[in-house]
N, C-alpha and C positions, 0 to 999 in steps of 0.2 A: 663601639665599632662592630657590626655586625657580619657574619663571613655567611658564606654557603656551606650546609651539610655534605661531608664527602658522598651521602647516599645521594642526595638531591644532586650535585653535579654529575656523578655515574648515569644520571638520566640523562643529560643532554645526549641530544643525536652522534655527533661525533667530535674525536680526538682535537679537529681544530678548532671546534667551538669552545668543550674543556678548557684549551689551553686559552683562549682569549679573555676566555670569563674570569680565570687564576689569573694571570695578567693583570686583569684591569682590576679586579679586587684589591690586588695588594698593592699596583701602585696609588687608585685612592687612599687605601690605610697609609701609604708614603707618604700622599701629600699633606695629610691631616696631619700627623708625627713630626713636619716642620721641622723636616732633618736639617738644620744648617750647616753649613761646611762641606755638601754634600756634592755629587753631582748632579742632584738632582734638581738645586738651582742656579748651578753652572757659574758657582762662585769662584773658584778660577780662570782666572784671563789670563793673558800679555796681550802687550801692546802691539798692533801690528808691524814687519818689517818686513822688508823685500825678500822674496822667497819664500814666506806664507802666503799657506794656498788661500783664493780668495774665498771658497766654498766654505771656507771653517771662520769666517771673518763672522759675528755677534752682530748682524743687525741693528737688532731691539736697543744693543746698549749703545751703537754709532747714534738713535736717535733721539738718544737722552742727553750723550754727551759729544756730540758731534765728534768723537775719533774713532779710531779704527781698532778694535779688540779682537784677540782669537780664542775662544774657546781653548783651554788648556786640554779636556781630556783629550778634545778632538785630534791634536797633536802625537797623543801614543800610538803606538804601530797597534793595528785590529789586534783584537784577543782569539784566541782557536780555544775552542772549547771540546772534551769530550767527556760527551754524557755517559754512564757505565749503570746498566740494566741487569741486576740479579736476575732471572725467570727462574732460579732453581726449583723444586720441589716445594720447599719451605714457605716460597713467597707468597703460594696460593693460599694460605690459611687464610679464615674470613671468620669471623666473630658475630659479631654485632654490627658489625659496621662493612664496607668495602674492601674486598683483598688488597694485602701486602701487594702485591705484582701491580693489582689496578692505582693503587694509592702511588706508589713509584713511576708507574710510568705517567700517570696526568701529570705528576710534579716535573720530572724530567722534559715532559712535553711542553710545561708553561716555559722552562728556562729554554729550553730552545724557541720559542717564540718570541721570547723575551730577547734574545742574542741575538737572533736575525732581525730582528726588528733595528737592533742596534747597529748591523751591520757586521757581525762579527761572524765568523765562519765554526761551522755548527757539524760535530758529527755524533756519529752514537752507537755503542757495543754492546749488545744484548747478549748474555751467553745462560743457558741452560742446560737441557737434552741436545746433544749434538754440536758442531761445529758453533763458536761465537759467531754473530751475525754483524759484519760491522759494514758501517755506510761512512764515506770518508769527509772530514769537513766540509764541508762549504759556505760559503754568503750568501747565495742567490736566494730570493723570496721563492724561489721554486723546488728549492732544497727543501724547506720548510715542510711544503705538502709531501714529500717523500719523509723525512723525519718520522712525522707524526702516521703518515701509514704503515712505516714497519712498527711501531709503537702499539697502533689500533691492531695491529694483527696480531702481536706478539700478547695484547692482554686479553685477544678474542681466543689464543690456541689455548692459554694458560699456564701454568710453570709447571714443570714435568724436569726431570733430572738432577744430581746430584754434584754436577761438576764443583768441582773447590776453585775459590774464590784467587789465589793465589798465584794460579799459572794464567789466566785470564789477565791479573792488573801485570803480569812480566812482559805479556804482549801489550797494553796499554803503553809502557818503559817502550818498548820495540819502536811501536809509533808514534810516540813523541818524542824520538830519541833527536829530531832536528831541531823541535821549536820547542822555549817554554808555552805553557799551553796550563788554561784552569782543567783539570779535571775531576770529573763528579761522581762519586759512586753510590748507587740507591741499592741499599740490598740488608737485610737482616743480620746479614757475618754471623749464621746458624754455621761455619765452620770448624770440625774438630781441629784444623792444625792454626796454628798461632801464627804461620808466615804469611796471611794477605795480611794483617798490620805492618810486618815488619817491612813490606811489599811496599805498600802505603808510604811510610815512612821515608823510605828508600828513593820514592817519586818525590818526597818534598824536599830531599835534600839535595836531587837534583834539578832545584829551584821554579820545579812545576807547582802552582797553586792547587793545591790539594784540599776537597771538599767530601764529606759524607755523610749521606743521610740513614742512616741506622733506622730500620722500620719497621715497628713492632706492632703486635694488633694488641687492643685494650687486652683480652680473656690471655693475651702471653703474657703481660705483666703482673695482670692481679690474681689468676689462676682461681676464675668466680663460684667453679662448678660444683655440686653439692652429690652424694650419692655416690654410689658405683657409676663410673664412669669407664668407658672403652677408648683408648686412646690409641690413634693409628700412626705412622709414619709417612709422611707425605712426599719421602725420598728414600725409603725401603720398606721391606716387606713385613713390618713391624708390629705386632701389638700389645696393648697391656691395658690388662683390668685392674683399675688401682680404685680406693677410697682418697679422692683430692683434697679433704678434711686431713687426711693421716700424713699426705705428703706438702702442702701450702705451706709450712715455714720454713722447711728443710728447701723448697723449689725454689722461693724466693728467696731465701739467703743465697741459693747457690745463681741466680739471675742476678740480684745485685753485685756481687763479688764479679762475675761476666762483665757487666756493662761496667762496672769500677775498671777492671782492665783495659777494656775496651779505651775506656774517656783516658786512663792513662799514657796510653801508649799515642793517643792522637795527642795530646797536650806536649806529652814530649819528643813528639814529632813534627811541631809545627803544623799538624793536621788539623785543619776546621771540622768539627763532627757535631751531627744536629741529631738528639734521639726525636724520635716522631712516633708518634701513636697514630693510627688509622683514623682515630675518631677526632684529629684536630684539623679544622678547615685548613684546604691547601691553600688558599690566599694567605691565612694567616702562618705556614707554613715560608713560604716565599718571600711576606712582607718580614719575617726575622731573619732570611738569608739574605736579601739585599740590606736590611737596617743595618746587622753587624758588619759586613762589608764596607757600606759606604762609612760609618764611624771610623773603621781602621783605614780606609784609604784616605781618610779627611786630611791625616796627618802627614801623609809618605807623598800625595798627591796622584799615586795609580790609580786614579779611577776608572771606572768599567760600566757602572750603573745609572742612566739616566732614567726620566719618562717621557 
């Protein structure tokens, strides 16, 4: 199964192409993966009964077996969705491959593609340098094109700022404090205080569907570099000349012991958390957040993901 280069997609023209190509990638990779159980071939019914709307009545299977069936997902009340956009300082680092910021926001931009397509009401909170930038759900196919424009602007400014992650997802809490709602957070958690987990945590227990994409570029993980190296701060006024031979085992034990915390505190949170590298195709990215989803909704019957 072959995906697109995160650099190769960064070429396309614009943010709503990105997001249709990520789209239609991963739901090929879906179809091929022959998820059964899934929403994806809409293997739950009921039978129809008066007061089911006729709009949601299965066609396709009235002409197999001549009765009337209704689409079960169709039946759940729309999902809200809100999308949550690190731009801190941090996000801009770029390696090898495409910025953390750029790699988050196409991802963020398919799932909102992906959701209004579905019909599902769609918003999104960017927060960096200055005031968070939020645009409030909606369904309209015309939402969409606004989505995806403050997205395209926000990766055209680039990440600048230091804010902490923490007081951001309190206002997330703020605005979802009516409806449960999935919400999604793309961003590195380069933060020194330990409360957006516990933030996090906080929103799953007040029965929001809680998702994170943790996004790190290859050269943060495996720290390639050889020589004296000059190493800056891309959220303060920071430098250091280190030998990265003399520092690589001490760096990376102190990164795995991080992301060990990290995966701990989502697990015992009820928190969905995906690590992501820059360098892995975003269809293939997308097609593993819809695959473990739909497996676990196969069983409770909430499903959210069709094609």
């Amino acid at each position: 199964m072959s995906f697109l280069d995160p650099i190769a997609l960064a070429k396309l023209d614009t943010m709503p192409l990105r997001a249709r190509v990520v789209v239609e990638g991963a739901l090929s990779g879906l179809h091929r993966a022959r998820l059964h159980g899934s929403s994806v071939e809409f293997s739950e019914h009921k039978e129809y009964s008066p007061g089911d709307e006729i709009r949601h009545i299965d066609w396709k299977a009235y002409g197999k077996i001549d009765r009337y069936y209704v689409k079960q997902f169709e039946q759940e009340s729309e999902l809200t969705a809100l999308l949550v956009l690190d731009a801190t300082g941090s996000m801009g680092y770029r390696g090898s491959t495409i910025s953390k910021l750029a790699y988050a926001s196409y991802l963020l931009g398919a799932l909102a593609y992906l959701l209004i397509k579905q019909r599902d009401k769609v918003g999104v909170l960017v927060f960096g340098a200055g005031e968070p930038r939020y645009i409030p759900p909606r369904a309209r196919t015309s939402h969409l094109h606004d989505l995806l424009a403050v997205l395209e602007q926000v990766n055209a400014a680039g990440a600048s700022g230091d804010d902490a992650i923490a007081p951001v997802l309190e206002r997330v809490a703020e605005l979802t404090r009516r409806r449960r709602s999935l919400i999604v957070l793309a961003s590195d958690l380069f933060d020194p205080s330990p409360v957006a987990l516990q933030v996090l945590r906080r929103l799953r227990a007040r029965r929001h569907d809680v998702a994170l994409f943790q996004t790190l570029d290859p050269h943060e993980i495996e720290l390639p570099f050889s020589g004296l190296t000059l190493f800056e701060s891309l959220e303060h006024d920071r430098r250091m000349l280190v030998d990265p031979g003399s520092i690589r085992t001490r760096y990376r034990r102190e990164l795995e012991a991080f992301l060990a915390r990290v995966d701990r505190e989502c697990v015992a949170g009820g928190v969905e958390r995906h690590l992501v590298s820059t360098a892995q195709p975003l269809e293939k990215t997308l097609l593993d957040f819809i695959t473990l989803r739909a497996r676990a909704t196969a069983h409770t019957g909430d499903v959210r993901w069709s094609s």
